[in-house]
C-alpha positions in Angstrom: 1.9 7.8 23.2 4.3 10.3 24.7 2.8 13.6 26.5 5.1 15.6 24.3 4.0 13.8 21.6 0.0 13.6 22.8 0.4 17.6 23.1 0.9 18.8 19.2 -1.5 15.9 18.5 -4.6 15.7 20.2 -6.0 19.2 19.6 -6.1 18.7 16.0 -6.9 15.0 15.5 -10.5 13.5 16.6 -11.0 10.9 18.9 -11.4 8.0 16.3 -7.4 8.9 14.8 -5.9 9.6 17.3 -6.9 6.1 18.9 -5.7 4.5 15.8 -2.0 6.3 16.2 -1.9 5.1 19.6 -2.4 1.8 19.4 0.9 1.5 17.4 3.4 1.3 20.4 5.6 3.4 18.6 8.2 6.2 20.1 10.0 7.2 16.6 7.1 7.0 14.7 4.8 9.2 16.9 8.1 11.6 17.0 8.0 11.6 13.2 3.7 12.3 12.8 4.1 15.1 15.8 7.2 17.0 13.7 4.9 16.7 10.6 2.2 18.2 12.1 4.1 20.8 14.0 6.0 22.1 11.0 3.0 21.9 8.3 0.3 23.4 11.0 -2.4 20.6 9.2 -6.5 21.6 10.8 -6.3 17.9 11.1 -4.9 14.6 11.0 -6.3 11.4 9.6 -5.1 8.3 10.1 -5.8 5.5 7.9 -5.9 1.8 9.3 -6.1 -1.1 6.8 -9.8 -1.4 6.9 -12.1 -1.4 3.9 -13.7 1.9 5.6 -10.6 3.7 5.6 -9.7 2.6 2.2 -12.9 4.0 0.7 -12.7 7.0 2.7 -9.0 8.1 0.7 -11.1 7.2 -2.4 -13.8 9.6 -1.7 -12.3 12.0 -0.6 -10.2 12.2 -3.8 -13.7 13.0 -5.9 -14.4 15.6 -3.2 -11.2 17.7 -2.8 -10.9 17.4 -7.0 -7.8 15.9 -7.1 -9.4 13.5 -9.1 -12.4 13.7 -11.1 -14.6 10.6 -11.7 -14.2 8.8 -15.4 -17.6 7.2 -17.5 -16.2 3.9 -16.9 -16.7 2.5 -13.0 -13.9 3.1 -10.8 -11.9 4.9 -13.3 -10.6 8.6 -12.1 -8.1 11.2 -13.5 -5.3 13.1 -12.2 -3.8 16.5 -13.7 -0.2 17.1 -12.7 0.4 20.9 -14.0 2.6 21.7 -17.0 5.6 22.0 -15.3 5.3 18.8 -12.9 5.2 15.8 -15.5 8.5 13.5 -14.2 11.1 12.7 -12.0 12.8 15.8 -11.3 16.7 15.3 -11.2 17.6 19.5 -10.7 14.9 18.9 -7.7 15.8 15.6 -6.2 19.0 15.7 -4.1 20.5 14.1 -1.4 21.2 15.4 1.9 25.1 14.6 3.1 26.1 15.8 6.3 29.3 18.2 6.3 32.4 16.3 5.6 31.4 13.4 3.8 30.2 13.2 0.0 28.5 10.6 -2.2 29.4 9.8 -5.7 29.6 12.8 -8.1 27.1 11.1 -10.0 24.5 12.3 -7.8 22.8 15.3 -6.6 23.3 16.6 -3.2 23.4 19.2 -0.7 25.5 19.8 2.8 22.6 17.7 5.4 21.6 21.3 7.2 21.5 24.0 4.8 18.9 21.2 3.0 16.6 20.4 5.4 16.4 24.4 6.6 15.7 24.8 3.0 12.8 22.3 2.6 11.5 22.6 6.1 11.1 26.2 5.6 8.9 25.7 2.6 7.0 22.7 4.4 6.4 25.4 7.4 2.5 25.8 7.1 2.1 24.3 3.9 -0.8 22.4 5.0 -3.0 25.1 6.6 -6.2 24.7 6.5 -5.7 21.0 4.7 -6.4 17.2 6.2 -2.6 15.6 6.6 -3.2 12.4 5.8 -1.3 9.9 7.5 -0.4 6.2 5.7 1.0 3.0 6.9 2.1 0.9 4.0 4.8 -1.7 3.3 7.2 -2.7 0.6 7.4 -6.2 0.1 5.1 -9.0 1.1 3.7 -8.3 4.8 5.4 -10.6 7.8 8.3 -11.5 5.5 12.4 -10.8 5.5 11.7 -8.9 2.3 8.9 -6.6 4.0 10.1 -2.9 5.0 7.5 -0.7 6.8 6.8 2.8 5.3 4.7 5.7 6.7 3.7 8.9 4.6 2.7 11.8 5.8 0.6 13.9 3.2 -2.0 16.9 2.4 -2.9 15.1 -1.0 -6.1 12.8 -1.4 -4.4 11.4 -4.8 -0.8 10.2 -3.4 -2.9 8.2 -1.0 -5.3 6.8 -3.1 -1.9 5.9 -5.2 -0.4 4.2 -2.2 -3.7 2.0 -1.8 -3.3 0.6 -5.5 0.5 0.3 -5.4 1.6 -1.0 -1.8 0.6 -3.1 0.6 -1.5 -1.7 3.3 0.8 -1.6 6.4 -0.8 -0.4 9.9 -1.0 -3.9 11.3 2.3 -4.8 10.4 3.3 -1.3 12.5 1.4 -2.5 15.2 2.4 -5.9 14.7 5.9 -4.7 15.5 5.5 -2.4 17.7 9.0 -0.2 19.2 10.8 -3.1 17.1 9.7 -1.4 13.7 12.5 0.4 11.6 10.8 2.4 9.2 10.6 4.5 6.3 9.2 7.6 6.6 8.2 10.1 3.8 6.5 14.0 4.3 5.0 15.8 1.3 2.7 18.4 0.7 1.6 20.0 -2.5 2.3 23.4 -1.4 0.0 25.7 -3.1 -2.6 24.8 -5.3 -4.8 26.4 -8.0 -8.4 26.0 -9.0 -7.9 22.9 -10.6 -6.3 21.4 -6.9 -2.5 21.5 -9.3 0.7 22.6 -7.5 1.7 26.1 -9.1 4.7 26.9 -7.2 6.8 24.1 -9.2 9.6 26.6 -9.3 10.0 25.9 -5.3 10.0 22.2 -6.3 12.1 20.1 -4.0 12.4 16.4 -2.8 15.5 15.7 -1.0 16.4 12.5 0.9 18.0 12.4 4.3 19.4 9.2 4.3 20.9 9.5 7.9 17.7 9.4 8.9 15.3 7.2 6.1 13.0 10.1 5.9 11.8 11.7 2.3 11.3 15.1 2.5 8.9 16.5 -0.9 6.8 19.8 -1.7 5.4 22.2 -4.0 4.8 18.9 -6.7 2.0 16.5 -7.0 3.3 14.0 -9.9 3.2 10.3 -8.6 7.6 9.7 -9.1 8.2 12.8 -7.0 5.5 12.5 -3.8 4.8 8.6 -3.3 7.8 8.3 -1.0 7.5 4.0 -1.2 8.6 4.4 -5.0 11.7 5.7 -6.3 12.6 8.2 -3.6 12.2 5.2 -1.1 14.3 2.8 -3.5 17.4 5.2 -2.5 16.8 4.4 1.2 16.7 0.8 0.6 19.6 0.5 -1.6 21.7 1.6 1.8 19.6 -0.6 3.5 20.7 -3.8 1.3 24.3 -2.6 1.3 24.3 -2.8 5.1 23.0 -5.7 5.0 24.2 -8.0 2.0 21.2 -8.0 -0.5 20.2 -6.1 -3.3 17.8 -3.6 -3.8 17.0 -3.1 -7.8 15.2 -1.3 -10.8 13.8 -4.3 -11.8 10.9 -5.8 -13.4 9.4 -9.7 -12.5 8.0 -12.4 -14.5 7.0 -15.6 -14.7 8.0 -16.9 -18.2 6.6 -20.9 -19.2 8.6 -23.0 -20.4 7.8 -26.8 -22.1 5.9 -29.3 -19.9 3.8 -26.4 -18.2 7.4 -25.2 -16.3 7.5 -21.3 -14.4 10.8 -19.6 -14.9 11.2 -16.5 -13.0 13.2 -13.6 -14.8 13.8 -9.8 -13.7 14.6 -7.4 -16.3 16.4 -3.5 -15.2 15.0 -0.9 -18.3 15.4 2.8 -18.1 11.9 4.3 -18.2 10.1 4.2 -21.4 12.7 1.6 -22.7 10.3 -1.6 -22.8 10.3 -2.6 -19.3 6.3 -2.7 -18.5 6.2 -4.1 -21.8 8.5 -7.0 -21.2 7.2 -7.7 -17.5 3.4 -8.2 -19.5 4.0 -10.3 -22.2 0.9 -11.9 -22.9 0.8 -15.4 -21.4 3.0 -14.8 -18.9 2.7 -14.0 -15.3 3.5 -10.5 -13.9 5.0 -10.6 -10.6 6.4 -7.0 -10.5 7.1 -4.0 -13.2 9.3 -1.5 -11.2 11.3 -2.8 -8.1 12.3 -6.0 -6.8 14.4 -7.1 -3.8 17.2 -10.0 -3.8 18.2 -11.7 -1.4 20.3 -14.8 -0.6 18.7 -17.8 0.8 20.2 -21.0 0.9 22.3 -20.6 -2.4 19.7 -19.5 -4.4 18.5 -15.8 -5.6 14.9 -15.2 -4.0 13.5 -12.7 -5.6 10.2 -10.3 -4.6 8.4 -7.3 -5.4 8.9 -4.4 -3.6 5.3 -3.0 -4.5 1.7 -4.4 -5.3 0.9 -2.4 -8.5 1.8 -0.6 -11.3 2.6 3.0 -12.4 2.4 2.6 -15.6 3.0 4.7 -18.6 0.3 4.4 -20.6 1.9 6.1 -23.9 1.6 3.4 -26.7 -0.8 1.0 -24.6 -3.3 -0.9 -27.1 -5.0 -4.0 -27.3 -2.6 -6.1 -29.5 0.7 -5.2 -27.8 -0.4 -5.0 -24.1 -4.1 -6.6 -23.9 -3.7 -7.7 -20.1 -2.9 -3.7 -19.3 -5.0 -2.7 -21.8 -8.1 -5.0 -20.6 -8.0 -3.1 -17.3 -7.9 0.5 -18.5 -11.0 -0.3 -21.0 -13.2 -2.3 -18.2 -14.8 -1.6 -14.4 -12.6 -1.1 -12.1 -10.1 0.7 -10.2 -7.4 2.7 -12.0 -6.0 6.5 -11.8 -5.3 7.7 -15.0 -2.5 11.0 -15.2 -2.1 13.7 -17.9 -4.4 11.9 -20.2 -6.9 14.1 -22.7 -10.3 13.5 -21.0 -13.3 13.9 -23.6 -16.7 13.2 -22.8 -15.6 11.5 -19.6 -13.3 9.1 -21.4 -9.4 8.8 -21.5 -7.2 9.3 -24.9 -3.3 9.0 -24.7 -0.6 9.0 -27.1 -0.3 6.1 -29.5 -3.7 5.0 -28.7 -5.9 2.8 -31.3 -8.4 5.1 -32.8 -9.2 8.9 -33.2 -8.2 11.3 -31.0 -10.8 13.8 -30.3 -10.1 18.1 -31.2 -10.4 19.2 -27.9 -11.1 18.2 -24.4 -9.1 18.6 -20.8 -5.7 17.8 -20.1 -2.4 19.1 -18.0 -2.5 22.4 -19.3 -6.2 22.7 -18.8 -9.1 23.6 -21.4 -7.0 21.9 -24.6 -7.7 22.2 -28.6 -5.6 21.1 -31.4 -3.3 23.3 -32.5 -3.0 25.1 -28.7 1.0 26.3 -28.0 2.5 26.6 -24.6 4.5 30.3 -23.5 7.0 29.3 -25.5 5.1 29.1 -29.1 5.4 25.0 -28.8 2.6 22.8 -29.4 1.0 21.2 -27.1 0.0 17.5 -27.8 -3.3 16.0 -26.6 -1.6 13.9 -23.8 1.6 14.2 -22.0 4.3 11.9 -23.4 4.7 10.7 -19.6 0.8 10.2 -19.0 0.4 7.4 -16.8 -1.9 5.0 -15.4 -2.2 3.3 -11.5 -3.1 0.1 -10.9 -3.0 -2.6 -8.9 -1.3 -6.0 -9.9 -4.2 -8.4 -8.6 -6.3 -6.7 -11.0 -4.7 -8.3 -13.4 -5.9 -11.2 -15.1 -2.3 -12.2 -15.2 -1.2 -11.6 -12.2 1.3 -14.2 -10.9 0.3 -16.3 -7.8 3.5 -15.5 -6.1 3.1 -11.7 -5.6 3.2 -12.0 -1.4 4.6 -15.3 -1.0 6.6 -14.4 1.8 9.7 -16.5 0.9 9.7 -14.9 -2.9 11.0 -16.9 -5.8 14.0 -18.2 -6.8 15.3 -16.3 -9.9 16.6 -17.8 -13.1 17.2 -15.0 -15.1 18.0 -11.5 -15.4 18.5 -9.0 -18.3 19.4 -5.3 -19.1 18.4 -3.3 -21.5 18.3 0.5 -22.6 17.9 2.6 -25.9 21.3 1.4 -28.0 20.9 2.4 -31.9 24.2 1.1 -32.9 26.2 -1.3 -31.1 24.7 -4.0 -29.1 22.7 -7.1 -30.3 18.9 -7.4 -29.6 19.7 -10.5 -27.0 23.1 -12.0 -25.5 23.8 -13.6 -23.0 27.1 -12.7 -20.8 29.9 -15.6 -20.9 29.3 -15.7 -16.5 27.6 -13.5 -13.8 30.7 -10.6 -13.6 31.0 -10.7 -17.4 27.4 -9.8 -17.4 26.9 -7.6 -14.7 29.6 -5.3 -16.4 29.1 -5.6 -19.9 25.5 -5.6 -19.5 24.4 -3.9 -16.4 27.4 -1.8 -15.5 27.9 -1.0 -19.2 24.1 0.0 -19.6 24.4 2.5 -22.2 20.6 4.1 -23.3 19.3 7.4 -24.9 17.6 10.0 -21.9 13.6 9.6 -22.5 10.3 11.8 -22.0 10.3 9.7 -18.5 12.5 12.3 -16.8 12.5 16.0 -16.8 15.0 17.3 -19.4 16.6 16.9 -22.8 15.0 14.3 -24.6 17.6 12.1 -26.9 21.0 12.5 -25.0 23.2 9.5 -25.0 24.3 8.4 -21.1 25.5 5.5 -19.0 22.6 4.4 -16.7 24.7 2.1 -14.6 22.3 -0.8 -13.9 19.2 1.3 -14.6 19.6 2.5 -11.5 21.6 5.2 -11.1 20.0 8.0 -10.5 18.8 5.6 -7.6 22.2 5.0 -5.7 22.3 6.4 -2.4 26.0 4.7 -2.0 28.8 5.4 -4.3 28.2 3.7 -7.3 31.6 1.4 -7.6 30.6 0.2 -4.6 27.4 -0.9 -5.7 28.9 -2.8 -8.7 31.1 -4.4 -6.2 28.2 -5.4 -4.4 26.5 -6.9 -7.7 29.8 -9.0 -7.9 29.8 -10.2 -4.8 26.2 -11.3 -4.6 26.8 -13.9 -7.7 29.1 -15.4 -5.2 26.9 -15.9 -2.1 24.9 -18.2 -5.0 25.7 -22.2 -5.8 24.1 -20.8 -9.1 24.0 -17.4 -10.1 20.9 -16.5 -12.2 22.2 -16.7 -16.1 22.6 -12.6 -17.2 21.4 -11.2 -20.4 21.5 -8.2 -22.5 18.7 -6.5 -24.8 18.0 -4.1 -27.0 15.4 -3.0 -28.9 16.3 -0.2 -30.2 19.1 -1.4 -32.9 18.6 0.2 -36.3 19.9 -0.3 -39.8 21.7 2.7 -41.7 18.6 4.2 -42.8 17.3 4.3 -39.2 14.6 1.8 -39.4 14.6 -0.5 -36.1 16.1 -4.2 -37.4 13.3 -6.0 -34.9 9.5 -5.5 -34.3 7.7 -4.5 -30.6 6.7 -7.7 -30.1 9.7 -9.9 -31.0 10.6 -9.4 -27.6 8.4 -11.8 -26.6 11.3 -14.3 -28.4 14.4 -13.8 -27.3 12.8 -13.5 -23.8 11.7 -17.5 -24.4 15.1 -17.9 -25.5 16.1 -16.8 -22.1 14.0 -19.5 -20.6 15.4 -22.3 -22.4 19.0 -21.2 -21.8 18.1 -21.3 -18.4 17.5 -24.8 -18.5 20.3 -25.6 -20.7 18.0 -26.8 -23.6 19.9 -24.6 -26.5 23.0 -23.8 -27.5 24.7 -20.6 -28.7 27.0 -18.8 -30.7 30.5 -17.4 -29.0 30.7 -13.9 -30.1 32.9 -10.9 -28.6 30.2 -9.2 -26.6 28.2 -12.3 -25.2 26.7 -15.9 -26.3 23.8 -14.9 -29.3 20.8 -17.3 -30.3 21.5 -19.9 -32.8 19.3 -19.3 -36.0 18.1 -22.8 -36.4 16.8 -22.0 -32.5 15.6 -18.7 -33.2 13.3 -20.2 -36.5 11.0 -22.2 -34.2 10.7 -19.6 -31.6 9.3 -17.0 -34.4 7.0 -19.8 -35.6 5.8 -20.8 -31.9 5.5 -17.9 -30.3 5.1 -15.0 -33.1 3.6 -17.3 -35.7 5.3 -16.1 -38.5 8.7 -16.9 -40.7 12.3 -15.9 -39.3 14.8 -15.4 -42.7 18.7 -15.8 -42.7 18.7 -11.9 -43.9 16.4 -10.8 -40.4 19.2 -12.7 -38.4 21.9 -11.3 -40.3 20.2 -7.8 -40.0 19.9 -8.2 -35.9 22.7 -10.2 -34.7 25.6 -9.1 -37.1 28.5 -8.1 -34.7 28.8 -4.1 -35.5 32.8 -3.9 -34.7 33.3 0.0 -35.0 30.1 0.9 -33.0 31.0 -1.7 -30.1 34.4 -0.4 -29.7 33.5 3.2 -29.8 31.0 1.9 -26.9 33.9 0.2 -24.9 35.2 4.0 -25.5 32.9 5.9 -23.8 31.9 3.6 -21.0 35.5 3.4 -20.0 36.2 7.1 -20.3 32.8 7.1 -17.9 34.8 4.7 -15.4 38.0 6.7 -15.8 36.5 10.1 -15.0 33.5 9.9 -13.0 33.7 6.3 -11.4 37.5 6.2 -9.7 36.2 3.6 -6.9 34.6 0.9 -9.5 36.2 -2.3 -8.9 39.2 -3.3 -11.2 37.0 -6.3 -12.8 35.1 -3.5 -14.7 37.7 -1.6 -17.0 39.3 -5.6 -17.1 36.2 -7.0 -18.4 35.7 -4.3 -20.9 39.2 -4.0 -21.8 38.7 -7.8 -22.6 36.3 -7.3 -24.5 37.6 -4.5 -26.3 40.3 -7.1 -27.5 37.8 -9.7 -28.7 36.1 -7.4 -30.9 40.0 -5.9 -32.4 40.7 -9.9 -32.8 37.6 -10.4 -34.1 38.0 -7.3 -37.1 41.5 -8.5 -37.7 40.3 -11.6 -39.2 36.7 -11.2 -40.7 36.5 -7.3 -41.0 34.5 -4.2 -39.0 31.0 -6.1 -39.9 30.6 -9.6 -38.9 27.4 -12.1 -39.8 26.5 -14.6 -36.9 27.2 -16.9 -39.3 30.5 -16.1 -39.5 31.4 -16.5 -36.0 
């Protein structure tokens, strides 16, 4: 290590740590821990190396500090996030852009300089009297093309005990690289912190992203979306990454789905949060190979697919034994999980939607809680937050699939989009070729704004791709890039649309939770070319005949003509006044999108005016 380095170090880290930093032969990286410690004035640094010791320590330490509190099951802790810190923070979250350029309108930003005085003036001493922790993790498998190093500077016990059970432990792959290793590097601290170890100065809430540099800057905010830099707020790094390079970084789920004769078919699924995407990645008996993130890349003509993580941050709103009984086997047994914003009673965990009674009172992210208790604002308060979550990692997971750190990934099949649609699009098409579906799907994605993110609740939005609030590049560029991947591939994966959120006229959903689970084997055996399908305006839709012995096999139960009718009847009116407002999206706040989009849309536009011309605004599969 460098003596200018060496000098802010050594007089506050022990022997033992400081060792461990120096072994990584590292110039950047010790420039980055030395700035950290220098601007937060830490009483000392720990370093953690990939050792079981290490690993145990973050996890003790959590019980000690009371970050987390210990649960009656083994191994089960909460977290409390405060009342104001329950999501992703959009107002918050900004990038930084140096003077003279911009990014796309869509996103949040500020001029490079005036942001980082901002934020480093309220990092300046925030960890006084505090440990800063100091994490080497990956995304992606270790050793691999996929794998990206990450380091994470911290003052909280919980965001480290969340990296252990959602990344891949990463100081020998720092060493292991040495001055080669290009990195991600993330600094947060909670800021000030009450009683109950929450951050109270939420109104000084920042995380911005300097992507000139790949470093994460967060404070004054504890909850896991906002302060583990490897998730989200790293995803916006890597996205420029991928663009620099030719691959694709995306807000994707991966599965294993089987198929007849004992076949694996790998499928990745982009969901807006609390839109079915946890859901869908667990369907019971099939492998999980990711729920949040997954990296593409081209190899050899085929889409390789791997997850950028090695657990889940889940939200645990809705969780119960028949719906989700891998998730909710883990959450009910020994073993290691944080829960978040829960109602703890008697040392167990109750959350929204939950089988059972909920218990009166107990404690929760506003503190001491009892039914009927309002916020400042004369509100209710419910027992749990609506974005409580749980952490876990994947391999304890009794179907976890075998491929999570095969280096080379696995080749993709499949992929679908899906978001909160209540009047237009089927529950499952498939797109007529990979640009007609990475538009009219993916590009297209249309969804209603959830609990998931702080804000109104209910608004209608474009979430290009699901990952839009992602894109640290302007987003017709990263459509372009979609497009141009399909053609790096002999065989593009097929492309799919869903949505289960279609209702009748009196507002009643026209499919059940777990029909998913069918049109998601449907997207197996198209992927094989073993069913046909109906031609319809907006994509190719199951055939009922198909559809019949898919209920029977996999849900066990009838499928009538007037349940296929209900979900797959082509709703002209609704799907034009959709081509409406995504175009007028385009138009206004998307100028650089690549011509294909307003021509595929515009095409589509015309099938549906074709289609209404002959049979009328409401049109029965079987009429198709």
């Amino acid at each position: 290590m460098k003596d200018q380095y060496a000098e802010i170090l050594k007089p506050i880290t022990d022997d033992a740590n400081f060792e461990k930093l120096s072994a990584i032969d590292n110039d950047k990286l010790h420039a980055f821990v030395a700035d950290a410690a220098q601007l937060c004035t830490p009483a000392s640094v720990w370093v953690s190396s990939d050792s079981p010791e290490d690993v145990e320590h973050t996890r003790k330490m959590t019980i000690e500090t009371g970050e987390e509190k210990p649960l009656a099951i083994e191994g089960h802790t909460v977290h409390f996030d405060g009342p104001t810190d329950q999501g992703r923070d959009r107002q918050a979250t900004k990038y930084l852009v140096p003077k003279g350029e911009t990014l796309s309108q869509e996103l949040n930003q500020t001029e490079r300089e005036e942001g980082l005085s901002e934020i480093r003036g309220l990092l300046e001493g925030s960890m006084a009297g505090r440990t800063m922790i100091v994490r080497f993790m990956a995304l992606g498998p270790n050793n691999s093309d996929f794998s990206i190093p990450c380091v994470e500077c911290t003052d909280s016990w919980y965001v480290s005990h969340a990296l252990n059970l959602l990344y891949r432990l990463g100081y020998e792959e720092f060493k292991r690289l040495g001055q080669k290793g290009r990195f991600f590097a993330t600094l947060h601290s909670s800021g000030k912190v009450d009683e109950r170890m929450v951050s109270v100065e939420t109104d000084k809430k920042r995380i911005y992203i300097d992507h000139t540099k790949d470093t994460v800057y967060s404070v004054n905010t504890q909850y896991a979306g906002n302060t583990v830099g490897l998730k989200k707020l790293a995803l916006r790094l890597t996205i420029r990454k991928a663009d620099a390079e030719g691959w694709l970084a995306e807000h994707m789920f991966l599965s294993g789905v089987h198929g007849p004769g004992g076949r694996k078919t790998y499928l990745a699924g982009a969901f807006p949060s609390a839109c079915g995407k946890t859901s869908t990645a667990m369907l019971p008996g099939e492998t999980i190979l990711g729920d949040d993130i997954a990296y593409f890349r081209p190899v050899n003509g085929k889409c390789m697919a791997a997850n950028a993580e090695a657990g889940i941050f889940g939200i645990i709103q809705n969780v119960n034994a028949e719906d989700d009984p891998a998730i909710y086997e883990v959450l009910t047994k020994p073993g290691e999980v944080i829960f978040s914003n829960v109602l703890i009673n008697d040392g167990k965990p109750y959350w929204l939607g939950m089988e059972g009674e909920i218990p009166d009172e107990g404690e929760n992210f506003t503190g001491q809680w009892h039914k009927g208790k309002k916020d400042a604002k004369g509100n209710e308060i419910p027992p749990a937050h609506k974005n409580a979550r749980y952490a876990v990692a994947l391999h304890a997971l009794s179907n976890c699939d075998d491929k999570l750190e095969d280096a080379d990934g696995v080749e993709l099949a499949g992929i679908m989009y899906g978001g909160r649609d209540l009047k237009a699009y089927v529950p499952c098409q498939q797109g007529f070729d990979w640009e007609h579906g990475i538009i009219a799907y993916g590009a297209a994605l249309e969804t209603q704004t959830t609990f998931a993110t702080v804000g109104k609740e209910g608004v209608p939005e474009i979430n290009l791709m699901s990952i839009q609030d992602f894109v640290s590049i302007p987003l017709g560029k990263y459509v372009q890039n979609n497009l141009e991947f399909g053609k790096k591939l002999d065989s593009p994966p097929l492309v799919f649309g869903v949505n289960y959120f279609l209702c009748d006229d009196e507002g009643n959903f026209v499919n059940k939770v777990r029909d998913k689970h069918v049109w998601v084997k449907w997207m197996e055996l198209r992927a094989h070319g073993e069913v046909g399908a109906i031609e319809s305006p907006t994509g190719l839709l199951p055939k009922y005949e198909d559809l019949v012995k898919l209920f029977s096999e996999v849900r066990g139960q009838d499928y009538s003509k007037e349940d296929y009718i209900r979900q797959f009847t082509i709703r002209i009116p609704e799907n034009i006044a959709k081509m409406d407002r995504i175009e007028e999206k385009y138009r206004e706040d998307i100028p650089d999108a690549p011509e294909a989009v307003l021509k595929q849309l515009q095409a589509q536009r015309q099938r549906l005016e074709k289609l209404r011309e002959q049979k009328g605004d409401y049109v029965s599969p079987f009429d198709l």
